[in-house]
C-alpha positions in Angstrom: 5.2 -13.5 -32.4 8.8 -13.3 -30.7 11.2 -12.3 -33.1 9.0 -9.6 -35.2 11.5 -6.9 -36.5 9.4 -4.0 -35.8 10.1 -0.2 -36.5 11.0 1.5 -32.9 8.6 3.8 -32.5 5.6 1.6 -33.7 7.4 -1.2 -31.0 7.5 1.4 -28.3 4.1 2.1 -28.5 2.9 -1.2 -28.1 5.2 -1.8 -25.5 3.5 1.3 -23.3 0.3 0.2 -24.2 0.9 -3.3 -22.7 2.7 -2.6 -20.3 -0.4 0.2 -19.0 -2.8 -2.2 -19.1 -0.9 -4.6 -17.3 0.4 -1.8 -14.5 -3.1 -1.3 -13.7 -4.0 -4.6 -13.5 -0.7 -5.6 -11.1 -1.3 -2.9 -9.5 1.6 -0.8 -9.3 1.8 3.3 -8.6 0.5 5.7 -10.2 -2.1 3.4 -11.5 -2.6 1.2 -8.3 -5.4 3.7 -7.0 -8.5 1.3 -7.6 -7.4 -1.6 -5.4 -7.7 -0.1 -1.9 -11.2 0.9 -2.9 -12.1 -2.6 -4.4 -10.5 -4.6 -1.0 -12.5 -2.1 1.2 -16.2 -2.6 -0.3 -15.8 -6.1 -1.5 -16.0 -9.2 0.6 -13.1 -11.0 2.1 -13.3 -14.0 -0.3 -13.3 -11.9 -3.4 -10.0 -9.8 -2.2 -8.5 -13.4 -1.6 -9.8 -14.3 -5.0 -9.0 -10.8 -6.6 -5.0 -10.0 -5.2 -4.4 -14.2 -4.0 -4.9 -15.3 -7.6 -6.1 -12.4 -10.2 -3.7 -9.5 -10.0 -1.0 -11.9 -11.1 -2.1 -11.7 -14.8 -0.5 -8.3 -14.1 3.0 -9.0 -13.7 2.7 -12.8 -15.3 2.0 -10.2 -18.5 5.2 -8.4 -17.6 6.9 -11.3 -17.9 5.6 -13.1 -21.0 4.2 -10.7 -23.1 5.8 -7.1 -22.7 9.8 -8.4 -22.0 9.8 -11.7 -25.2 7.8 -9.4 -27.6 9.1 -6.1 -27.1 12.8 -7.1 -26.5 14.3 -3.5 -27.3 11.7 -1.3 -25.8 11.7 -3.0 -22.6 15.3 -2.5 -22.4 14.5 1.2 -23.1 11.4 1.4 -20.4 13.6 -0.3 -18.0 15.2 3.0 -16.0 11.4 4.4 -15.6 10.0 1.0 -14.9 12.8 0.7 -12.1 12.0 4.2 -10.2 7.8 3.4 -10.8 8.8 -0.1 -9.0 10.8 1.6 -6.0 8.3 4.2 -5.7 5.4 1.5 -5.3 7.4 -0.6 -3.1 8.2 2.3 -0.2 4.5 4.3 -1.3 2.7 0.9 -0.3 4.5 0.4 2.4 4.3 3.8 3.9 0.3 4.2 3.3 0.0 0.8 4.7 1.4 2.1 8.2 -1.0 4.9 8.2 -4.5 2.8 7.2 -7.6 2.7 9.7 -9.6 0.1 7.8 -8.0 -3.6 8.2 -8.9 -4.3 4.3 -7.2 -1.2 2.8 -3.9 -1.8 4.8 -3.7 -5.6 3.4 -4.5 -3.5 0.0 -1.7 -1.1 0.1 1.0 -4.1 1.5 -0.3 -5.4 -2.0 1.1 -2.3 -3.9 4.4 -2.8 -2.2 5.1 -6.6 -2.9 3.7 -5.8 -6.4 6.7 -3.0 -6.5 9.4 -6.0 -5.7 7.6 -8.0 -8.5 8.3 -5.6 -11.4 11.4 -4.4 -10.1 12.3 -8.1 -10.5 11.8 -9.0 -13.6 12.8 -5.0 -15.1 16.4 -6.2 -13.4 16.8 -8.3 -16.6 18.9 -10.7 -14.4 18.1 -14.2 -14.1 18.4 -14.3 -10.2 15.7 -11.4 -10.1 13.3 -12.7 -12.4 13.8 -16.2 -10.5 13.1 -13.8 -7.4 9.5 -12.7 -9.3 7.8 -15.6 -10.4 8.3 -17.2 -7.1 7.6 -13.8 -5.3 4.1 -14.4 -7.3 3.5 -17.6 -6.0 4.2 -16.8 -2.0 2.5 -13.3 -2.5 -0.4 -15.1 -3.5 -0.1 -17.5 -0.2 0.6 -14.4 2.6 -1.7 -12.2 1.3 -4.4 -14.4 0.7 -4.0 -16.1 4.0 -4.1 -12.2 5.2 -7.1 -11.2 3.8 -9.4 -14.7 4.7 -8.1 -13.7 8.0 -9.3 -10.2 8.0 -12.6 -11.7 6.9 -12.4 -14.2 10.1 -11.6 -10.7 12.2 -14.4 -8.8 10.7 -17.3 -12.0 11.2 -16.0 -11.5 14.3 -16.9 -8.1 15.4 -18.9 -6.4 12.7 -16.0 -4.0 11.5 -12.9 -3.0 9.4 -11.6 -0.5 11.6 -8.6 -1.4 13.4 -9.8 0.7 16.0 -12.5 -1.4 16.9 -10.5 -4.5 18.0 -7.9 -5.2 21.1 -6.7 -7.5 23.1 -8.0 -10.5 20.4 -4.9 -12.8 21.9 -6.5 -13.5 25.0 -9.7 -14.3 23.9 -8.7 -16.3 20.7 -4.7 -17.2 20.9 -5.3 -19.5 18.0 -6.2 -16.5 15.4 -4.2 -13.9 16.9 -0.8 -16.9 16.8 -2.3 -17.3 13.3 -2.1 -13.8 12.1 1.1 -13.6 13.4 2.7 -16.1 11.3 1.1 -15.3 8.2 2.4 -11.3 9.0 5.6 -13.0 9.7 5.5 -14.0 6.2 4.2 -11.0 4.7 7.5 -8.8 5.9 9.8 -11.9 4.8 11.0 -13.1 7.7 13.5 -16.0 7.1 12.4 -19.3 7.2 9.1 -18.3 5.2 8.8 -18.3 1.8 8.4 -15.3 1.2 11.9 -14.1 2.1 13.3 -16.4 -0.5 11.9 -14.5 -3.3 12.3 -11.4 -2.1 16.0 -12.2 -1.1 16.6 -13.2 -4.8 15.3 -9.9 -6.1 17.1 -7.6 -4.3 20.4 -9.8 -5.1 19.5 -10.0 -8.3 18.1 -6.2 -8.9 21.9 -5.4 -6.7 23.7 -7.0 -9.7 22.2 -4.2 -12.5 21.2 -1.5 -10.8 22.8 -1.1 -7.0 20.7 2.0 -6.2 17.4 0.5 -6.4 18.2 -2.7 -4.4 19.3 -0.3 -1.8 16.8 1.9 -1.6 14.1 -1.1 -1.7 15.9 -3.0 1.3 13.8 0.2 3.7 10.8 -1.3 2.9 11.8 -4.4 4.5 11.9 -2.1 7.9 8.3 -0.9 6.9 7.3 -4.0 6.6 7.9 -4.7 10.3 6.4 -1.8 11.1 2.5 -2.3 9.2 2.5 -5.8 10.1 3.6 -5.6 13.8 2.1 -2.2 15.0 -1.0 -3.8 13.2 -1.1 -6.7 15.5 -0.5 -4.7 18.6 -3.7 -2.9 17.7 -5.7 -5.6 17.0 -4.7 -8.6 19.0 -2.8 -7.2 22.6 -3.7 -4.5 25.2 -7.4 -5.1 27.0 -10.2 -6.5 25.6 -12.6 -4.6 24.2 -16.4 -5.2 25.6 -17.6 -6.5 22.4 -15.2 -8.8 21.8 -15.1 -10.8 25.1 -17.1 -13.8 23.7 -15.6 -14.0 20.4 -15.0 -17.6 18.9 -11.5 -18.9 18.2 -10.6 -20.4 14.9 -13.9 -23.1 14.1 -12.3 -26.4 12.8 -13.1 -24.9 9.3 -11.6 -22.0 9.5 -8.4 -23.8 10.8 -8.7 -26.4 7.6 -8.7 -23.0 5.0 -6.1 -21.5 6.6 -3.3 -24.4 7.6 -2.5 -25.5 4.0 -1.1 -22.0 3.1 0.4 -21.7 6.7 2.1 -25.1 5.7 3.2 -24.4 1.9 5.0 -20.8 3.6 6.8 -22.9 6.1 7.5 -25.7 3.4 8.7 -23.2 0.5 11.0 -21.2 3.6 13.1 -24.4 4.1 13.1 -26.2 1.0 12.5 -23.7 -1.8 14.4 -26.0 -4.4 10.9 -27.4 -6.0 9.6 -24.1 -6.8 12.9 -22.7 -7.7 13.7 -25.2 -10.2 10.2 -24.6 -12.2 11.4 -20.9 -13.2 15.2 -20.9 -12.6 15.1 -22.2 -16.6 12.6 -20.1 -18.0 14.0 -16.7 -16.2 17.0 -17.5 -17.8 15.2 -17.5 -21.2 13.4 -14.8 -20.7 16.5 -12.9 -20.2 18.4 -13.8 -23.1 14.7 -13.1 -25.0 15.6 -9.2 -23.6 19.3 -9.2 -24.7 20.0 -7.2 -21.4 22.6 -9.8 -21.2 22.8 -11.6 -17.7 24.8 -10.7 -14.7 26.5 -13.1 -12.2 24.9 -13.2 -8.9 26.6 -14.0 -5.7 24.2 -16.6 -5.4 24.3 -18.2 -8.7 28.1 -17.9 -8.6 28.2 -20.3 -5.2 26.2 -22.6 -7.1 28.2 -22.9 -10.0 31.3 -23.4 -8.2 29.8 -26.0 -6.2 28.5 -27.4 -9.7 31.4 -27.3 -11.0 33.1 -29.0 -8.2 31.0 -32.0 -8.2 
Protein backbone atom coordinates (compact mmCIF):
# COMPACT_ATOMS: atom_id res chain seq x y z
CA UNK A 1 0.00 0.00 0.00
CA UNK A 2 3.17 2.37 0.15
CA UNK A 3 3.23 4.51 -2.65
CA UNK A 4 -0.81 5.21 -2.96
CA UNK A 5 -1.14 8.86 -4.39
CA UNK A 6 -3.85 9.90 -2.20
CA UNK A 7 -5.73 13.41 -2.13
CA UNK A 8 -4.36 15.41 1.12
CA UNK A 9 -7.06 15.78 2.98
CA UNK A 10 -8.52 12.22 2.61
CA UNK A 11 -4.45 11.13 3.54
CA UNK A 12 -4.53 13.41 6.53
CA UNK A 13 -7.39 11.94 7.90
CA UNK A 14 -6.24 8.54 7.88
CA UNK A 15 -3.15 9.57 9.13
CA UNK A 16 -4.94 11.12 12.50
CA UNK A 17 -6.96 8.27 12.73
CA UNK A 18 -3.93 5.91 12.92
CA UNK A 19 -1.99 7.58 14.45
CA UNK A 20 -5.04 8.06 17.58
CA UNK A 21 -5.47 4.69 17.79
CA UNK A 22 -1.96 4.01 18.07
CA UNK A 23 -1.32 7.13 20.67
CA UNK A 24 -3.68 5.43 22.91
CA UNK A 25 -2.38 2.24 22.67
CA UNK A 26 1.58 3.48 23.17
CA UNK A 27 0.43 5.39 25.49
CA UNK A 28 1.42 8.81 25.10
CA UNK A 29 -0.38 12.24 26.65
CA UNK A 30 -3.25 13.26 26.42
CA UNK A 31 -4.45 9.93 25.64
CA UNK A 32 -2.10 7.90 28.09
CA UNK A 33 -4.81 8.30 31.07
CA UNK A 34 -5.93 4.49 31.15
CA UNK A 35 -2.56 2.91 31.91
CA UNK A 36 -1.96 4.02 35.45
CA UNK A 37 -5.37 2.75 36.20
CA UNK A 38 -4.79 -0.66 34.40
CA UNK A 39 -1.01 -1.19 36.20
CA UNK A 40 -2.73 -0.25 39.63
CA UNK A 41 -5.76 -2.95 39.61
CA UNK A 42 -4.15 -5.52 37.51
CA UNK A 43 -1.61 -8.03 38.65
CA UNK A 44 2.07 -7.68 38.33
CA UNK A 45 2.44 -10.37 35.51
CA UNK A 46 -0.09 -8.73 33.37
CA UNK A 47 1.53 -5.07 33.65
CA UNK A 48 4.86 -7.01 32.71
CA UNK A 49 2.88 -8.65 29.93
CA UNK A 50 0.81 -5.41 29.14
CA UNK A 51 3.78 -2.35 28.99
CA UNK A 52 7.05 -5.32 28.73
CA UNK A 53 5.56 -6.59 25.43
CA UNK A 54 1.89 -5.11 24.37
CA UNK A 55 2.16 -1.32 24.31
CA UNK A 56 4.84 -1.66 21.72
CA UNK A 57 2.23 -2.35 18.92
CA UNK A 58 1.76 1.39 19.74
CA UNK A 59 4.79 2.93 18.52
CA UNK A 60 5.91 -0.33 16.29
CA UNK A 61 2.47 1.23 14.39
CA UNK A 62 4.18 4.56 14.34
CA UNK A 63 6.83 3.31 12.74
CA UNK A 64 5.39 0.98 9.99
CA UNK A 65 2.18 1.96 9.37
CA UNK A 66 1.51 5.80 9.96
CA UNK A 67 5.30 7.15 8.69
CA UNK A 68 5.61 4.44 4.99
CA UNK A 69 1.82 4.96 4.34
CA UNK A 70 1.22 8.42 5.02
CA UNK A 71 4.56 9.88 3.86
CA UNK A 72 3.32 13.55 3.45
CA UNK A 73 1.04 13.85 6.35
CA UNK A 74 3.42 12.63 8.78
CA UNK A 75 5.76 15.14 7.66
CA UNK A 76 2.82 17.63 8.30
CA UNK A 77 1.86 16.06 11.92
CA UNK A 78 5.44 16.07 12.74
CA UNK A 79 5.73 19.75 14.78
CA UNK A 80 2.52 18.61 16.99
CA UNK A 81 3.74 15.08 17.28
CA UNK A 82 7.15 16.63 18.57
CA UNK A 83 5.56 19.02 21.47
CA UNK A 84 2.78 15.85 22.41
CA UNK A 85 6.22 13.65 22.62
CA UNK A 86 8.12 16.43 24.99
CA UNK A 87 5.07 17.02 26.86
CA UNK A 88 4.76 13.09 27.64
CA UNK A 89 8.28 12.63 28.32
CA UNK A 90 8.58 15.61 31.27
CA UNK A 91 4.50 14.93 32.25
CA UNK A 92 5.51 11.17 33.01
CA UNK A 93 8.32 11.99 34.54
CA UNK A 94 7.02 14.59 36.79
CA UNK A 95 3.78 12.52 37.97
CA UNK A 96 6.08 9.65 38.43
CA UNK A 97 7.95 11.69 41.30
CA UNK A 98 4.77 12.43 43.02
CA UNK A 99 2.98 8.69 42.95
CA UNK A 100 2.05 6.80 46.38
CA UNK A 101 1.15 3.49 44.83
CA UNK A 102 4.49 1.45 43.61
CA UNK A 103 2.45 0.28 40.36
CA UNK A 104 1.19 3.67 39.13
CA UNK A 105 4.78 5.20 39.44
CA UNK A 106 6.34 2.34 37.17
CA UNK A 107 3.05 3.32 35.00
CA UNK A 108 3.73 6.97 34.60
CA UNK A 109 7.86 6.23 33.97
CA UNK A 110 6.06 4.26 31.14
CA UNK A 111 4.46 7.58 29.66
CA UNK A 112 7.82 9.12 29.73
CA UNK A 113 10.03 6.55 27.87
CA UNK A 114 7.00 6.19 25.54
CA UNK A 115 7.52 10.20 24.95
CA UNK A 116 11.42 9.49 23.82
CA UNK A 117 9.88 6.61 21.54
CA UNK A 118 7.77 8.90 19.36
CA UNK A 119 9.91 11.76 19.58
CA UNK A 120 12.30 9.32 17.94
CA UNK A 121 11.00 8.21 15.09
CA UNK A 122 8.79 11.88 14.45
CA UNK A 123 12.79 13.19 14.15
CA UNK A 124 12.68 11.61 10.74
CA UNK A 125 16.46 11.09 11.23
CA UNK A 126 17.97 7.73 10.94
CA UNK A 127 20.02 8.05 14.22
CA UNK A 128 16.68 8.73 16.04
CA UNK A 129 14.66 6.19 14.69
CA UNK A 130 17.74 3.75 15.31
CA UNK A 131 17.43 5.33 18.88
CA UNK A 132 13.39 4.06 18.95
CA UNK A 133 13.29 0.64 17.91
CA UNK A 134 16.01 -0.23 20.21
CA UNK A 135 14.55 2.13 22.92
CA UNK A 136 11.53 -0.48 22.36
CA UNK A 137 13.36 -3.35 22.94
CA UNK A 138 15.35 -2.19 26.37
CA UNK A 139 12.01 -0.36 27.55
CA UNK A 140 10.51 -3.59 27.41
CA UNK A 141 13.53 -5.21 29.53
CA UNK A 142 13.68 -2.25 32.50
CA UNK A 143 10.30 -1.93 32.85
CA UNK A 144 9.37 -5.32 32.83
CA UNK A 145 12.10 -6.33 35.09
CA UNK A 146 10.41 -3.17 37.25
CA UNK A 147 7.13 -4.22 37.44
CA UNK A 148 7.94 -8.38 38.20
CA UNK A 149 9.84 -6.67 40.93
CA UNK A 150 7.09 -4.58 42.21
CA UNK A 151 5.10 -7.79 42.18
CA UNK A 152 8.11 -9.53 44.34
CA UNK A 153 7.79 -6.21 46.75
CA UNK A 154 4.01 -6.39 47.00
CA UNK A 155 3.95 -10.70 47.77
CA UNK A 156 6.08 -9.46 50.17
CA UNK A 157 4.13 -7.14 52.28
CA UNK A 158 0.56 -7.05 51.17
CA UNK A 159 0.67 -3.53 49.55
CA UNK A 160 1.27 -0.93 46.73
CA UNK A 161 1.95 1.92 48.83
CA UNK A 162 5.32 3.07 48.97
CA UNK A 163 4.59 4.11 52.34
CA UNK A 164 4.25 0.88 53.63
CA UNK A 165 7.87 -0.37 53.01
CA UNK A 166 11.49 0.78 54.53
CA UNK A 167 14.55 -0.27 55.23
CA UNK A 168 13.94 -3.57 52.62
CA UNK A 169 18.15 -3.53 52.10
CA UNK A 170 18.77 -4.94 55.33
CA UNK A 171 16.50 -7.50 55.36
CA UNK A 172 16.76 -8.68 51.67
CA UNK A 173 20.10 -6.93 50.05
CA UNK A 174 19.58 -9.30 47.10
CA UNK A 175 16.13 -7.46 45.96
CA UNK A 176 16.84 -4.21 47.18
CA UNK A 177 20.72 -4.51 44.97
CA UNK A 178 18.27 -5.88 42.31
CA UNK A 179 15.98 -3.02 42.15
CA UNK A 180 18.72 -0.91 42.04
CA UNK A 181 20.25 -2.02 38.91
CA UNK A 182 17.16 -2.41 36.98
CA UNK A 183 16.29 1.54 38.21
CA UNK A 184 19.73 2.16 37.18
CA UNK A 185 18.62 1.12 33.83
CA UNK A 186 15.36 2.76 33.80
CA UNK A 187 17.04 6.47 34.10
CA UNK A 188 19.84 5.36 31.42
CA UNK A 189 22.64 5.19 33.22
CA UNK A 190 25.67 4.42 30.95
CA UNK A 191 26.75 1.11 30.69
CA UNK A 192 22.95 -0.19 30.43
CA UNK A 193 21.17 -0.44 27.52
CA UNK A 194 18.95 1.69 27.95
CA UNK A 195 21.22 4.74 27.61
CA UNK A 196 22.15 3.69 24.21
CA UNK A 197 18.82 4.24 22.82
CA UNK A 198 18.07 7.04 24.51
CA UNK A 199 21.52 8.63 23.74
CA UNK A 200 20.72 8.03 20.00
CA UNK A 201 17.41 9.83 20.14
CA UNK A 202 18.27 12.81 21.64
CA UNK A 203 21.41 12.99 19.03
CA UNK A 204 19.41 12.25 16.56
CA UNK A 205 16.06 14.45 17.51
CA UNK A 206 19.32 17.36 18.16
CA UNK A 207 20.00 17.12 14.36
CA UNK A 208 16.10 18.28 13.22
CA UNK A 209 14.73 19.94 15.83
CA UNK A 210 17.48 21.37 18.64
CA UNK A 211 14.69 22.56 20.92
CA UNK A 212 13.08 19.40 21.77
CA UNK A 213 16.30 17.42 22.34
CA UNK A 214 17.07 20.09 24.78
CA UNK A 215 14.21 20.34 26.58
CA UNK A 216 13.89 16.36 26.72
CA UNK A 217 17.59 16.07 28.20
CA UNK A 218 15.53 17.39 31.94
CA UNK A 219 13.88 14.39 32.09
CA UNK A 220 16.98 12.61 32.28
CA UNK A 221 17.40 14.59 35.88
CA UNK A 222 13.74 13.35 36.68
CA UNK A 223 14.61 10.29 35.99
CA UNK A 224 17.15 10.18 38.83
CA UNK A 225 14.91 11.67 40.93
CA UNK A 226 11.58 8.80 40.66
CA UNK A 227 13.93 6.06 40.54
CA UNK A 228 16.33 7.02 43.47
CA UNK A 229 13.95 8.87 45.99
CA UNK A 230 11.84 5.72 45.20
CA UNK A 231 14.44 3.37 46.54
CA UNK A 232 15.17 5.47 49.55
CA UNK A 233 11.59 5.00 50.47
CA UNK A 234 11.31 1.57 49.92
CA UNK A 235 14.56 -0.11 50.59
CA UNK A 236 16.78 2.25 53.34
CA UNK A 237 15.97 3.94 56.61
CA UNK A 238 14.52 1.36 59.56
CA UNK A 239 12.70 -1.49 59.09
CA UNK A 240 9.38 -1.52 59.32
CA UNK A 241 7.65 -4.18 61.91
CA UNK A 242 6.02 -6.05 59.21
CA UNK A 243 8.64 -6.47 57.12
CA UNK A 244 11.36 -7.93 59.48
CA UNK A 245 10.98 -11.58 58.26
CA UNK A 246 10.57 -10.92 54.72
CA UNK A 247 12.25 -13.52 52.21
CA UNK A 248 15.00 -12.47 49.89
CA UNK A 249 14.99 -13.30 46.24
CA UNK A 250 13.73 -17.37 46.16
CA UNK A 251 16.03 -19.12 43.51
CA UNK A 252 13.03 -18.58 41.21
CA UNK A 253 12.61 -15.36 41.46
CA UNK A 254 16.40 -14.86 40.89
CA UNK A 255 16.11 -17.20 37.48
CA UNK A 256 13.08 -14.60 36.11
CA UNK A 257 14.83 -11.80 36.89
CA UNK A 258 18.78 -12.41 35.96
CA UNK A 259 18.24 -12.89 32.10
CA UNK A 260 16.88 -9.34 31.72
CA UNK A 261 19.48 -8.06 34.29
CA UNK A 262 22.06 -9.76 31.89
CA UNK A 263 20.60 -8.67 28.36
CA UNK A 264 20.75 -4.70 30.01
CA UNK A 265 24.33 -5.20 30.93
CA UNK A 266 25.07 -7.08 27.56
CA UNK A 267 23.13 -4.54 25.21
CA UNK A 268 25.10 -1.40 27.49
CA UNK A 269 28.54 -2.68 26.34
CA UNK A 270 28.05 -4.25 23.11
CA UNK A 271 24.97 -2.68 21.60
CA UNK A 272 26.30 -3.53 17.92
CA UNK A 273 23.91 -6.84 17.53
CA UNK A 274 20.86 -4.96 18.13
CA UNK A 275 21.95 -1.84 16.47
CA UNK A 276 22.67 -3.48 13.25
CA UNK A 277 19.02 -5.19 13.07
CA UNK A 278 17.34 -1.51 12.68
CA UNK A 279 20.24 0.76 11.62
CA UNK A 280 19.02 -0.54 7.86
CA UNK A 281 15.48 -0.37 8.16
CA UNK A 282 15.46 3.27 10.05
CA UNK A 283 17.22 4.34 7.22
CA UNK A 284 14.36 3.16 4.99
CA UNK A 285 11.86 4.27 6.79
CA UNK A 286 13.25 7.67 6.46
CA UNK A 287 13.71 7.94 2.92
CA UNK A 288 9.85 6.25 2.92
CA UNK A 289 9.05 9.94 4.72
CA UNK A 290 11.07 12.10 2.32
CA UNK A 291 12.04 14.24 5.44
CA UNK A 292 15.36 13.77 4.03
CA UNK A 293 18.13 12.54 6.50
CA UNK A 294 20.43 14.53 8.61
CA UNK A 295 24.05 13.79 9.53
CA UNK A 296 24.61 12.84 13.00
CA UNK A 297 27.68 13.30 14.96
CA UNK A 298 27.59 9.82 15.52
CA UNK A 299 26.97 8.45 12.15
CA UNK A 300 29.54 11.05 10.86
CA UNK A 301 32.51 9.29 13.18
CA UNK A 302 31.43 6.11 11.71
CA UNK A 303 31.63 6.99 8.32
CA UNK A 304 34.87 8.53 8.53
CA UNK A 305 36.21 5.60 10.17
CA UNK A 306 34.42 3.62 7.24
CA UNK A 307 35.79 5.42 4.96
CA UNK A 308 39.16 5.16 6.41
CA UNK A 309 39.36 1.46 6.43
Amino acid sequence: LTGLDLPVTTERWLFVAFFLAFAIKAPMFPVHTWLPDAAEQAPAGTSTLLVGVLDKVGTFGMLTLCLPLFPNASRWAAPVVIVLAVVSILYGALLAIGQKDLMRLIAYTSVSHFGFIVLGIFAFTSTAVSGSSFYMVNHGLSTGALFLLAGFLVARRGSQQIADFGGLQKVTPVLAGTFLVVGLSALSLPGLSTFVSEFLVLVGTFARNEAAALVSVVAVVLAALYVLLTYQRVFTGPVRDELATAPDLSGRERWVVAPLIGLMLVLGFYPAPALDLVREPAVTTVDQVGAGDLPTTTTAVATDEGNDK
